[in-house]
Jmol script that loads the backbone (N, CA, C; Angstrom):
load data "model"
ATOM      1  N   UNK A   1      10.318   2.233   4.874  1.00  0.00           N
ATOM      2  CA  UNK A   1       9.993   2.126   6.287  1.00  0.00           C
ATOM      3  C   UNK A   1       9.859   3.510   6.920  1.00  0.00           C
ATOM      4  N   UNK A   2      10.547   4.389   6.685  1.00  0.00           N
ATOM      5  CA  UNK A   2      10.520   5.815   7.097  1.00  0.00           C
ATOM      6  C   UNK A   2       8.975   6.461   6.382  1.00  0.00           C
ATOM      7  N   UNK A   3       8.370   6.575   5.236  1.00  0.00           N
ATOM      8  CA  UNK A   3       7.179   6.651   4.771  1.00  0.00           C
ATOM      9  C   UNK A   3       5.951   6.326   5.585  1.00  0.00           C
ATOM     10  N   UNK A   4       6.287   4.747   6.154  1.00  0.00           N
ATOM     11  CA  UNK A   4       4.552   3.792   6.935  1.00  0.00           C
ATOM     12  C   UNK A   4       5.612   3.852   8.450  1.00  0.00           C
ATOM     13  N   UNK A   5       6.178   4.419   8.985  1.00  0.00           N
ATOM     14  CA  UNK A   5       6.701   4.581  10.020  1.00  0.00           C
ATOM     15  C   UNK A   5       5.530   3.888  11.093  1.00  0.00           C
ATOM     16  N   UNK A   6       5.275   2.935  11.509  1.00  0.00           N
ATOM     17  CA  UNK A   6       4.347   2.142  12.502  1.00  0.00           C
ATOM     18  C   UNK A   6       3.216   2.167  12.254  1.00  0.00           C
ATOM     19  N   UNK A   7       3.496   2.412  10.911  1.00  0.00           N
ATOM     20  CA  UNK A   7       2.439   1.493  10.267  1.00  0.00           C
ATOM     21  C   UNK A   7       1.753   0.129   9.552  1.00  0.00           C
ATOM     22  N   UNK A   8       2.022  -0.553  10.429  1.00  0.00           N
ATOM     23  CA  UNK A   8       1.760  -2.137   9.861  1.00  0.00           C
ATOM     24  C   UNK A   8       1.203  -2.202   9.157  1.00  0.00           C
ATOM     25  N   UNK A   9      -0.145  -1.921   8.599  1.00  0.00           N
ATOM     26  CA  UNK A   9      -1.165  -2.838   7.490  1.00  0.00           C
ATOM     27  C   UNK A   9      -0.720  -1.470   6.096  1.00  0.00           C
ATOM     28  N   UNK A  10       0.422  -0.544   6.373  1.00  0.00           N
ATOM     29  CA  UNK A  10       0.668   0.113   4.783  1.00  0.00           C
ATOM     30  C   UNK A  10       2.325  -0.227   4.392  1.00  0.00           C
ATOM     31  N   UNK A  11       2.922  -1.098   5.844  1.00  0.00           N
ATOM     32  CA  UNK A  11       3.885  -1.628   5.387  1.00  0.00           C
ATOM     33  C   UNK A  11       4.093  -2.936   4.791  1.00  0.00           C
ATOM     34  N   UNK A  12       2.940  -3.618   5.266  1.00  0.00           N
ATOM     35  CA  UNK A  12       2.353  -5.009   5.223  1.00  0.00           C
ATOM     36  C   UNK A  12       2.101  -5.119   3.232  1.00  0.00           C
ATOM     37  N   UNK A  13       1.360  -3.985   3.309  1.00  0.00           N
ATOM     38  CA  UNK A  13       1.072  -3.771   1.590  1.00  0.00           C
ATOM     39  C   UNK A  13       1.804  -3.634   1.108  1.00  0.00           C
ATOM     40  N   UNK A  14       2.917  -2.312   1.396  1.00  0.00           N
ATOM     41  CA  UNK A  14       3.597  -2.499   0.439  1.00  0.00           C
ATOM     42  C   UNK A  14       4.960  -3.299   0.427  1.00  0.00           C
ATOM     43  N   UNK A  15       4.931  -4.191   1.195  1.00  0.00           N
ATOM     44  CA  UNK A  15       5.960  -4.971   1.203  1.00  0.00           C
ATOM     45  C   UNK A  15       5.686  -6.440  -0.209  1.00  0.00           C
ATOM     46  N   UNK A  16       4.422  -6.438   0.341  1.00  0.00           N
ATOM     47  CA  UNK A  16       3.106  -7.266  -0.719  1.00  0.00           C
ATOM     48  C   UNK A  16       3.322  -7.146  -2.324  1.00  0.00           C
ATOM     49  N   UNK A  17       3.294  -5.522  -2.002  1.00  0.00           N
ATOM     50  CA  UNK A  17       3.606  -5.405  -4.224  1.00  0.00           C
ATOM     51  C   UNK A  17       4.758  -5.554  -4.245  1.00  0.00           C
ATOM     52  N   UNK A  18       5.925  -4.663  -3.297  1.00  0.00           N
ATOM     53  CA  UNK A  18       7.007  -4.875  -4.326  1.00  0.00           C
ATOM     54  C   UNK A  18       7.416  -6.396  -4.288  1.00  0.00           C
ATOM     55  N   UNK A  19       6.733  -7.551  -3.198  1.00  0.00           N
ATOM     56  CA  UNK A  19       7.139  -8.642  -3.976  1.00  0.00           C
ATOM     57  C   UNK A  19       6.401  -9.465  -4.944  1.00  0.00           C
ATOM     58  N   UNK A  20       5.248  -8.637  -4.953  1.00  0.00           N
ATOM     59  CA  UNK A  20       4.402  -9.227  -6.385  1.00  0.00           C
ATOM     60  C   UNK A  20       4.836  -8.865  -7.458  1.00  0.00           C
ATOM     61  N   UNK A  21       5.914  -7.219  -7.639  1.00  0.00           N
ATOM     62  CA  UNK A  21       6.162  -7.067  -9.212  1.00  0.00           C
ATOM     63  C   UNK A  21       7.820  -8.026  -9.426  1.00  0.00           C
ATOM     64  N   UNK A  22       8.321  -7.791  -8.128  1.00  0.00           N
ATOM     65  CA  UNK A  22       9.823  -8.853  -8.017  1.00  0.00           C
ATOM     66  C   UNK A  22       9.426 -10.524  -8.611  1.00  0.00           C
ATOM     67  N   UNK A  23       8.370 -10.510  -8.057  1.00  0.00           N
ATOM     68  CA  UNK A  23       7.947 -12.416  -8.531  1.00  0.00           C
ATOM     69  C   UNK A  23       7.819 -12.180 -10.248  1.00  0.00           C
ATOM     70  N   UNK A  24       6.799 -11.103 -10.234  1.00  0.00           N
ATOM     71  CA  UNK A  24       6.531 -11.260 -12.299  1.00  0.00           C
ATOM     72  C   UNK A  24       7.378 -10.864 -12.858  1.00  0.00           C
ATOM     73  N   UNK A  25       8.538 -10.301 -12.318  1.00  0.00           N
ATOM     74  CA  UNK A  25       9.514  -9.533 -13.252  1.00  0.00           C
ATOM     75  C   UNK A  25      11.107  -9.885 -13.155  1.00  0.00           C
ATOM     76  N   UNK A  26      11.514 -11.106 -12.024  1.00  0.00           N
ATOM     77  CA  UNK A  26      12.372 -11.797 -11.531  1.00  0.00           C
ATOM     78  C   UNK A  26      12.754 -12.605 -13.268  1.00  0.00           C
ATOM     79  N   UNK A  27      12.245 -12.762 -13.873  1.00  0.00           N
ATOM     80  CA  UNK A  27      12.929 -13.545 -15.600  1.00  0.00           C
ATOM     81  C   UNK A  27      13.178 -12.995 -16.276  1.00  0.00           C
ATOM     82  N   UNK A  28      12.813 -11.021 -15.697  1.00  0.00           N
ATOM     83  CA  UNK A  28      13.207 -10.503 -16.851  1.00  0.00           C
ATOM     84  C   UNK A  28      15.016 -10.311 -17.181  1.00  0.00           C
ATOM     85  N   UNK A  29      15.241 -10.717 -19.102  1.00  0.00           N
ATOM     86  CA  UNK A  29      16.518 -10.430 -19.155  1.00  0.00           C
ATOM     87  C   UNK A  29      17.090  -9.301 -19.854  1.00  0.00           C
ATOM     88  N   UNK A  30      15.987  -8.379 -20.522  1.00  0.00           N
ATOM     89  CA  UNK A  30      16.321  -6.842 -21.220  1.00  0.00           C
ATOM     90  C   UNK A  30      16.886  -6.168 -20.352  1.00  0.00           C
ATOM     91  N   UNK A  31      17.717  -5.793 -20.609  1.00  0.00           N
ATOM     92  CA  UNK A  31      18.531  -4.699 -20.297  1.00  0.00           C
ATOM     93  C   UNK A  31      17.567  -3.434 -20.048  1.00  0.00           C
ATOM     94  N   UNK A  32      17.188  -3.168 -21.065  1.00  0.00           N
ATOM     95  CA  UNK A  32      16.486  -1.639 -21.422  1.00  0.00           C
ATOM     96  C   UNK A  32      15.523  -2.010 -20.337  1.00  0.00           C
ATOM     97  N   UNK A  33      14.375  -2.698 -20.340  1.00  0.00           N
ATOM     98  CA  UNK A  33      12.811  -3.235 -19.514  1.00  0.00           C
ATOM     99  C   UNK A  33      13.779  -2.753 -18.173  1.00  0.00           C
ATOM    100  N   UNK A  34      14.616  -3.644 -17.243  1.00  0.00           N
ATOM    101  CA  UNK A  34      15.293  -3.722 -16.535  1.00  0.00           C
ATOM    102  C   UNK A  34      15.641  -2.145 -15.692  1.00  0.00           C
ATOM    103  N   UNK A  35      15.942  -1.295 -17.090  1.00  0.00           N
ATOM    104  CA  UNK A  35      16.257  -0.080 -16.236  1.00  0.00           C
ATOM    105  C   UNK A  35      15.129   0.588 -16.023  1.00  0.00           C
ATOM    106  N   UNK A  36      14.503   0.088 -17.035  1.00  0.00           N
ATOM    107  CA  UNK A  36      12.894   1.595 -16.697  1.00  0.00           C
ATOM    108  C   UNK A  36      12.322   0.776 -15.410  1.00  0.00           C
ATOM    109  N   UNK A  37      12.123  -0.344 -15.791  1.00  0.00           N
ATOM    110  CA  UNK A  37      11.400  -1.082 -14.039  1.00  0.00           C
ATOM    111  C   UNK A  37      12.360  -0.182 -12.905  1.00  0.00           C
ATOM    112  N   UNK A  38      14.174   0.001 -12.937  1.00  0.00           N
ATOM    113  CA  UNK A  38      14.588   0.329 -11.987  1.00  0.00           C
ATOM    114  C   UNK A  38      14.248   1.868 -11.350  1.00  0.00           C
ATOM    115  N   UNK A  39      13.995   3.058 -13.180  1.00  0.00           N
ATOM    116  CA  UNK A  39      13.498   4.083 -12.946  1.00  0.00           C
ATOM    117  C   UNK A  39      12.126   4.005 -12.111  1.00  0.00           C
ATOM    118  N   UNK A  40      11.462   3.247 -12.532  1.00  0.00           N
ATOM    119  CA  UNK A  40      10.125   3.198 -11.410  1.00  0.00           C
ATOM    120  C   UNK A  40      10.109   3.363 -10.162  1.00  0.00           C
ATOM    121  N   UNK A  41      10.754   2.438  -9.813  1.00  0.00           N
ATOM    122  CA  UNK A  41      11.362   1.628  -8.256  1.00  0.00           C
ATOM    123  C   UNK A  41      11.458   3.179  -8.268  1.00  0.00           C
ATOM    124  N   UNK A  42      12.623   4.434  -8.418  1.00  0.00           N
ATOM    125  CA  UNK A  42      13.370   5.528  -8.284  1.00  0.00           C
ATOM    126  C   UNK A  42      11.867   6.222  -8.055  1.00  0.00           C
ATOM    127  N   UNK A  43      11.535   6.638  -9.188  1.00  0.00           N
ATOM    128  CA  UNK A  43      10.600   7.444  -9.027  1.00  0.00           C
ATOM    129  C   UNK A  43       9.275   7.377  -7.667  1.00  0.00           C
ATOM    130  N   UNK A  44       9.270   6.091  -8.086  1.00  0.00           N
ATOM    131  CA  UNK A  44       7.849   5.525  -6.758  1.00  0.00           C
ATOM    132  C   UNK A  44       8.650   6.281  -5.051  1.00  0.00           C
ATOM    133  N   UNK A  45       9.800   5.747  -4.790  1.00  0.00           N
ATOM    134  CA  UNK A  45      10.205   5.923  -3.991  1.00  0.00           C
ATOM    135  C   UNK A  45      10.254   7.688  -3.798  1.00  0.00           C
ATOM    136  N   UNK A  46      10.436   8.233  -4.685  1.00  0.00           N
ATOM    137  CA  UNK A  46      10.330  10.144  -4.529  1.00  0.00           C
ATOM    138  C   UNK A  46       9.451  10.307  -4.281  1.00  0.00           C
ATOM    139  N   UNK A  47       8.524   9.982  -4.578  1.00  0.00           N
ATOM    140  CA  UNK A  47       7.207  10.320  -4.446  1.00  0.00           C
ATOM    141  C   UNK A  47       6.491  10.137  -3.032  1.00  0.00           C
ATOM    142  N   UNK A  48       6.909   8.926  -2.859  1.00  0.00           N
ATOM    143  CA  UNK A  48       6.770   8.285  -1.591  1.00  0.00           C
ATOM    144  C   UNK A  48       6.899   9.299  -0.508  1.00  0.00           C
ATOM    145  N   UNK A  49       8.248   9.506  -0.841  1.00  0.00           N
ATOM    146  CA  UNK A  49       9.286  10.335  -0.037  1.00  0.00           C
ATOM    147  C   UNK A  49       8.484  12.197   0.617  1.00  0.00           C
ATOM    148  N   UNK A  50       8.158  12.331  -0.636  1.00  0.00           N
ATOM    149  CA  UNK A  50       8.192  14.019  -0.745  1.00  0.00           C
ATOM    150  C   UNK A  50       6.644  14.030  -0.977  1.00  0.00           C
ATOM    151  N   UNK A  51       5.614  13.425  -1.110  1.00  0.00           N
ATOM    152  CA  UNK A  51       4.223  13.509  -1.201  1.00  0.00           C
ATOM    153  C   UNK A  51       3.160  12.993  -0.431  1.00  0.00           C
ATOM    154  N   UNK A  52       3.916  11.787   0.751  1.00  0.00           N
ATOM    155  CA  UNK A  52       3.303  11.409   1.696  1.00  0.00           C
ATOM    156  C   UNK A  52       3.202  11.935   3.057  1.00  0.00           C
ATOM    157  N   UNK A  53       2.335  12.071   3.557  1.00  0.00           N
ATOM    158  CA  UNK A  53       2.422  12.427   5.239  1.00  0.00           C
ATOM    159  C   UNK A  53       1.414  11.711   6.058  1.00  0.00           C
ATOM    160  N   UNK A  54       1.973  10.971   7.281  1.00  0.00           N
ATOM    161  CA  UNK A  54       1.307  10.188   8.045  1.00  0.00           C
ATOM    162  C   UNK A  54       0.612  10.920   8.656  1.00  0.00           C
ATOM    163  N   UNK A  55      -1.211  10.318   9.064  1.00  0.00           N
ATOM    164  CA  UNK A  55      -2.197  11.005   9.405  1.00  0.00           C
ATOM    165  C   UNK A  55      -2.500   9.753  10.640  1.00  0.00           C
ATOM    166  N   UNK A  56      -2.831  10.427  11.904  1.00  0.00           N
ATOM    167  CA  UNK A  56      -3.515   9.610  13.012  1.00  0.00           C
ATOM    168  C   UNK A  56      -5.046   9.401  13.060  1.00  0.00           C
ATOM    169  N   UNK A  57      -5.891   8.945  13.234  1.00  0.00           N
ATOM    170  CA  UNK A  57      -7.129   9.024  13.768  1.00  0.00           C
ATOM    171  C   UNK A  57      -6.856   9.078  15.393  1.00  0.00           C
ATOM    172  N   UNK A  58      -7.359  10.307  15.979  1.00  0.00           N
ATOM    173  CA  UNK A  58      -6.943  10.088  17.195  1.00  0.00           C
ATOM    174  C   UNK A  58      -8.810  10.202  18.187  1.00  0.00           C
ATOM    175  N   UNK A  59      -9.534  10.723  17.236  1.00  0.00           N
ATOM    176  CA  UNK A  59     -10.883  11.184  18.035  1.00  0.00           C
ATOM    177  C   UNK A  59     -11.507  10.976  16.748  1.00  0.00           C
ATOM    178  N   UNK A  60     -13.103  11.432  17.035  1.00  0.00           N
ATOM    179  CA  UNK A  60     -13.983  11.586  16.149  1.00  0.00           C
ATOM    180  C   UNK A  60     -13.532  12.745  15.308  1.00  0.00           C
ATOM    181  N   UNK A  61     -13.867  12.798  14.085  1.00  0.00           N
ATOM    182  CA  UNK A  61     -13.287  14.061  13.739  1.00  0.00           C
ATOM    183  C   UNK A  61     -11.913  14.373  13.974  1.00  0.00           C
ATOM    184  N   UNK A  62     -11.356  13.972  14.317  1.00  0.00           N
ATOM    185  CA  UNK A  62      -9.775  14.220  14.674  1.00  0.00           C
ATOM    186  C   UNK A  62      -8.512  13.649  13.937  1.00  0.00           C
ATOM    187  N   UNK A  63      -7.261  14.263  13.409  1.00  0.00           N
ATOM    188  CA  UNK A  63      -6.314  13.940  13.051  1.00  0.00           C
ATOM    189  C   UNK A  63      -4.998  14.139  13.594  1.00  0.00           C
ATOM    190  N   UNK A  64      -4.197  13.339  13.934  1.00  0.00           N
ATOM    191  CA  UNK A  64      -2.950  13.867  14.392  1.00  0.00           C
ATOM    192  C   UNK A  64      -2.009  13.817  13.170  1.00  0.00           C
ATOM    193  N   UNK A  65      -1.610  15.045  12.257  1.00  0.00           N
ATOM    194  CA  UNK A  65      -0.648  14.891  11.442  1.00  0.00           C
ATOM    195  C   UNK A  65       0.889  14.637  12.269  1.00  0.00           C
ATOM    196  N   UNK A  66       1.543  13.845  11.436  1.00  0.00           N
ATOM    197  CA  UNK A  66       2.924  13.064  11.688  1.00  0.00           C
ATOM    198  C   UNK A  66       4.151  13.389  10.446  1.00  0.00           C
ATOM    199  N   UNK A  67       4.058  14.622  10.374  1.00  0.00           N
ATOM    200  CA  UNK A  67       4.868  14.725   9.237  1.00  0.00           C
ATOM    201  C   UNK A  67       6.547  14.094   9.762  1.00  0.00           C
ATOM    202  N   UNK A  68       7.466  13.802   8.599  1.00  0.00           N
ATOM    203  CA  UNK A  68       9.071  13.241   8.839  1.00  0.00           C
ATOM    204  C   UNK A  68       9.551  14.712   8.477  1.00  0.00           C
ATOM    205  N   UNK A  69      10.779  14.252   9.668  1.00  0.00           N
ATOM    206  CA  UNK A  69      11.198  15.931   9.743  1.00  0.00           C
ATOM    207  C   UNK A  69      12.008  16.213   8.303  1.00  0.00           C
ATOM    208  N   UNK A  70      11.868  15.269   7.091  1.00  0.00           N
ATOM    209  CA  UNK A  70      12.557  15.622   6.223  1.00  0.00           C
ATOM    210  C   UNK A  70      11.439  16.608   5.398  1.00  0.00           C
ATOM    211  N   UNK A  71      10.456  16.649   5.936  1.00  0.00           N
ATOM    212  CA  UNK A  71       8.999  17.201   4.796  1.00  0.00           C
ATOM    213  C   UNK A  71       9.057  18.379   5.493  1.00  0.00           C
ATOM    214  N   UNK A  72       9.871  18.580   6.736  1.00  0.00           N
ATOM    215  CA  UNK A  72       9.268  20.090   7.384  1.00  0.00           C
ATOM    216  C   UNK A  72      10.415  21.362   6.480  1.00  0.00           C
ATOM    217  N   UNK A  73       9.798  22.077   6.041  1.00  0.00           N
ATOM    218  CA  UNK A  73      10.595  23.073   5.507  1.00  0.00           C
ATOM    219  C   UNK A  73      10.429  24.416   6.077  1.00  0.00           C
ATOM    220  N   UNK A  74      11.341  25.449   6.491  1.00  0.00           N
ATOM    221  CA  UNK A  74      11.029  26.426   6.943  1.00  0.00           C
ATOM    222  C   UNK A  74      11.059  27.598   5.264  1.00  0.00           C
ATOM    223  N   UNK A  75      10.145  28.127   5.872  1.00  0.00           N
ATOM    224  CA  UNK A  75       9.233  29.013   4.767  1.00  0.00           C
ATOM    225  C   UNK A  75       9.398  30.195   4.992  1.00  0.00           C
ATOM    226  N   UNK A  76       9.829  30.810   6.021  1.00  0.00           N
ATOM    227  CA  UNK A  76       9.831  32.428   5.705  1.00  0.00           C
ATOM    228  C   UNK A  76      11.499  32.471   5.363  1.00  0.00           C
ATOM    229  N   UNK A  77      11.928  33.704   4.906  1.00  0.00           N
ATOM    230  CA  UNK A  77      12.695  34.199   4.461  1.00  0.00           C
ATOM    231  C   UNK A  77      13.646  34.735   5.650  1.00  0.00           C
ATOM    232  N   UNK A  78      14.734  34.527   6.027  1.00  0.00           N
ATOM    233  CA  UNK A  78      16.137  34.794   6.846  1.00  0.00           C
ATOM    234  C   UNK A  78      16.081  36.021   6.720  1.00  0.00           C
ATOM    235  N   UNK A  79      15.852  36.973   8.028  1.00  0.00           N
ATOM    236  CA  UNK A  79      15.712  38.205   8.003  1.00  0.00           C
ATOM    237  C   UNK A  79      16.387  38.201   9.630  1.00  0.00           C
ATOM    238  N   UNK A  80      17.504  39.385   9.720  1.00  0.00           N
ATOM    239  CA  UNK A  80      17.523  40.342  10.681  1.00  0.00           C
ATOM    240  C   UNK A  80      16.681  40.929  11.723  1.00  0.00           C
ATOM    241  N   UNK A  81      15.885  41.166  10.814  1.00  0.00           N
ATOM    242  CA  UNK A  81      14.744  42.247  11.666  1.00  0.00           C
ATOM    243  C   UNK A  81      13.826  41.337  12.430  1.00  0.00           C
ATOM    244  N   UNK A  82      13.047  40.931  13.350  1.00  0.00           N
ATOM    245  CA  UNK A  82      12.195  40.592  13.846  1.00  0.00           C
ATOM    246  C   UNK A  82      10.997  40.802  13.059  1.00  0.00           C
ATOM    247  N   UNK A  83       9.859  39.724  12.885  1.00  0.00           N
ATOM    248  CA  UNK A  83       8.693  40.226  12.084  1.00  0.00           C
ATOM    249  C   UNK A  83       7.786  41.308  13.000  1.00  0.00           C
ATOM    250  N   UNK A  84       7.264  41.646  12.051  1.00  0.00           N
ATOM    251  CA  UNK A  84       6.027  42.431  12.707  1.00  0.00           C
ATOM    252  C   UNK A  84       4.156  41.714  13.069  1.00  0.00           C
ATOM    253  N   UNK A  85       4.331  41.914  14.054  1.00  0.00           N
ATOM    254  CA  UNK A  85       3.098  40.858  14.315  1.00  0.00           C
ATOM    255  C   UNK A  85       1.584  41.508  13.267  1.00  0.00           C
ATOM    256  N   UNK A  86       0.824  40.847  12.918  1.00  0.00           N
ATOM    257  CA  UNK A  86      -0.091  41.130  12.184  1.00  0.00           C
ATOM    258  C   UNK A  86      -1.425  41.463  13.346  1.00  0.00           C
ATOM    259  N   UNK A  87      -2.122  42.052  13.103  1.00  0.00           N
ATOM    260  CA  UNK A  87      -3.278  42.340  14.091  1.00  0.00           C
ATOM    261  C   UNK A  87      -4.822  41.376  13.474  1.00  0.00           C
TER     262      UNK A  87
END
end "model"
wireframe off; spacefill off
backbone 0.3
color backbone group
């Protein structure tokens, strides 16, 4: 839910598969099958997590990126000094 954050028709979907692979895979009784399906679930969800970013259509030509403040990373380096502006 944090991923399709108001997004209905990509929560709508994927609410869709994971209960389409839960329906085909609800008999399974391997142990082993069982965990790699669970590694999936794991993995899908990282990915999800750390590779998605919500995009708006807001105009022609236009996007409003929506990143989750867990994707925002600060990038320069912890310095003392004040930067120096570039010209």
């Amino acid at each position: 839910m944090a991923v399709f954050k108001e997004d209905d028709r990509a929560l709508t979907a994927a609410r869709l598969q994971i209960n389409e692979e839960y329906q085909k895979n609800k008999n399974e009784t391997s142990e082993e099958n069982i965990k790699k399906m669970m590694k999936m679930g794991s993995d899908v969800e990282a990915v999800l997590r750390e590779g998605v970013l919500q995009m708006e259509h807001v105009g022609e030509n236009k996007l409003l990126l929506r990143p989750r403040e867990s994707l925002l990373l600060e990038n320069v380096p912890y310095s003392d000094e004040p930067r120096k502006k570039s010209r």
